[in-house]
C-alpha positions in Angstrom: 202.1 30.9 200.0 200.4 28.4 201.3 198.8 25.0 199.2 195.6 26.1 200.1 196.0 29.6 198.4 197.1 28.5 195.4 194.3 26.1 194.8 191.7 28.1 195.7 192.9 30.3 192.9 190.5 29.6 189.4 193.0 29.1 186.4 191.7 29.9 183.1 191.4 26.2 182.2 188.7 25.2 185.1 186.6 28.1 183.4 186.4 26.8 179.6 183.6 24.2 180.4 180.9 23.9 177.5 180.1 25.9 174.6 180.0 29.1 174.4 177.1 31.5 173.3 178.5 31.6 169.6 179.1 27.8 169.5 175.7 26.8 170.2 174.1 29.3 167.7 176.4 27.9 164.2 175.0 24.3 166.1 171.7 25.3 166.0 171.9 27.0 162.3 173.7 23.4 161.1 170.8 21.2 163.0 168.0 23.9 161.2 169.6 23.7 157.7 169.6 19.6 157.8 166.4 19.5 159.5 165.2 21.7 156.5 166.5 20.1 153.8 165.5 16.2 155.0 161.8 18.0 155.5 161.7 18.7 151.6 162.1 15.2 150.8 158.7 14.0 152.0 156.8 15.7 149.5 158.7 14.5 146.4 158.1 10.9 148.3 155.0 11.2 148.8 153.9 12.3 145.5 156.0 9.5 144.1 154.4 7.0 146.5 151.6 8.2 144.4 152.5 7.6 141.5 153.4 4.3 142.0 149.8 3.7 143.1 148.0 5.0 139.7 150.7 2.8 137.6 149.9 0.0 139.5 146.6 0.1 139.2 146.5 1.1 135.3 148.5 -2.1 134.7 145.9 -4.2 137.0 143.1 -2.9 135.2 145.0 -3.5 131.4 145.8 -7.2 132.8 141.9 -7.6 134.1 140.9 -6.6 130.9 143.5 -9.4 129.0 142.9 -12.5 131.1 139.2 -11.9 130.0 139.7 -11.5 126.6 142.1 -14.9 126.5 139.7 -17.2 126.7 137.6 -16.6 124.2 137.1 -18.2 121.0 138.3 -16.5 117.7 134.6 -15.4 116.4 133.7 -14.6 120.1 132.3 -10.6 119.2 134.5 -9.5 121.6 137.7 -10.0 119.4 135.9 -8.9 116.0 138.7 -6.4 114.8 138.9 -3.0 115.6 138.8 -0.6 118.8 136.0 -1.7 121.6 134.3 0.2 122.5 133.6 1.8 119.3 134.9 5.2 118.0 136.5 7.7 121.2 134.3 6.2 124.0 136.0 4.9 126.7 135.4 2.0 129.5 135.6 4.2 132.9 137.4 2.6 135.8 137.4 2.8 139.8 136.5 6.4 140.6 137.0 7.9 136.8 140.5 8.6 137.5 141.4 5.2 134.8 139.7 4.9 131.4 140.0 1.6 129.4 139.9 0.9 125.6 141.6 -2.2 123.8 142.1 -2.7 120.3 142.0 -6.3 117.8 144.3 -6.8 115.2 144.1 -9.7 113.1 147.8 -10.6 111.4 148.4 -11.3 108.4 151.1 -13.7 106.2 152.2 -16.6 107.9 150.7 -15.4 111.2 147.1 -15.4 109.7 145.9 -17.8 113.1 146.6 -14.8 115.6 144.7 -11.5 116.6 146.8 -9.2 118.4 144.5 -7.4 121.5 146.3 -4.5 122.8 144.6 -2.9 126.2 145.1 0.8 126.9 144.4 2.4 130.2 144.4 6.1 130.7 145.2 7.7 133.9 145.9 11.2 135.6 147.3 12.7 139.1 149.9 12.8 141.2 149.9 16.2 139.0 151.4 15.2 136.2 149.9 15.2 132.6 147.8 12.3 131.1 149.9 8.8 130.7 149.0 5.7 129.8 149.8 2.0 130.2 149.3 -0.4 127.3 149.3 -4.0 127.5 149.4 -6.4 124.7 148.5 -10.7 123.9 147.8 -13.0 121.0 144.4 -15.3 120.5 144.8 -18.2 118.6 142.2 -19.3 116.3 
């Protein structure tokens, strides 16, 4: 035998390059299972992005509606107690997705010289049910 014979001969090893059919199939199932579950995770962000958004501006609007009720004096008829506005009517906000209503309390006993103003906004979406944010200060007479 000559040296030329017996390296033009294939061995099994010079053959086993790559993957083979079966390999790159479970690849492909792995990569499509991992691609799938990372792709249901953008919805469940997205709506919490959402969210985030309508809190944010419920507590804007319920901290507008404070800093213009500090200032005023204690007979201002703004701060006369009870709910403003009157009854179930509510102030609407933005595009009618936020509704606004505040409520003055005047204490009693030792803290006679402070009403207690507490703001509630309503808000709905992101498709969940009606929540609300409520913020609350004290005037001093």
């Amino acid at each position: 035998m000559s040296l030329r014979t017996l390296s033009s001969r294939p061995s099994r090893d010079v053959h086993e390059h790559g993957m083979s059919l079966v390999e790159l199939m479970i690849a492909l199932v792995v990569l499509a299972v991992g691609l799938l579950a990372v792709g249901r995770m953008f919805p469940t962000g997205a709506r919490s992005q959402e969210q985030d958004q309508l809190i944010t501006s419920a507590n804007y609007y319920s901290q507008e509606k404070l800093e213009s009720l500090t200032g005023r004096t204690w007979a201002d008829p703004l701060l006369t107690d009870g709910r403003h506005p009157a009854g179930t009517a509510t102030e609407s906000l933005g595009s009618g997705q936020w509704t606004r209503f505040y409520v003055v309390t005047t204490l009693t006993g030792k803290l006679d010289n402070l009403k207690k103003v507490d703001v509630t906004v309503n808000y709905q979406g992101a498709g969940r049910a009606s929540r609300s944010v409520t913020a609350t200060t004290y005037v001093r007479r």
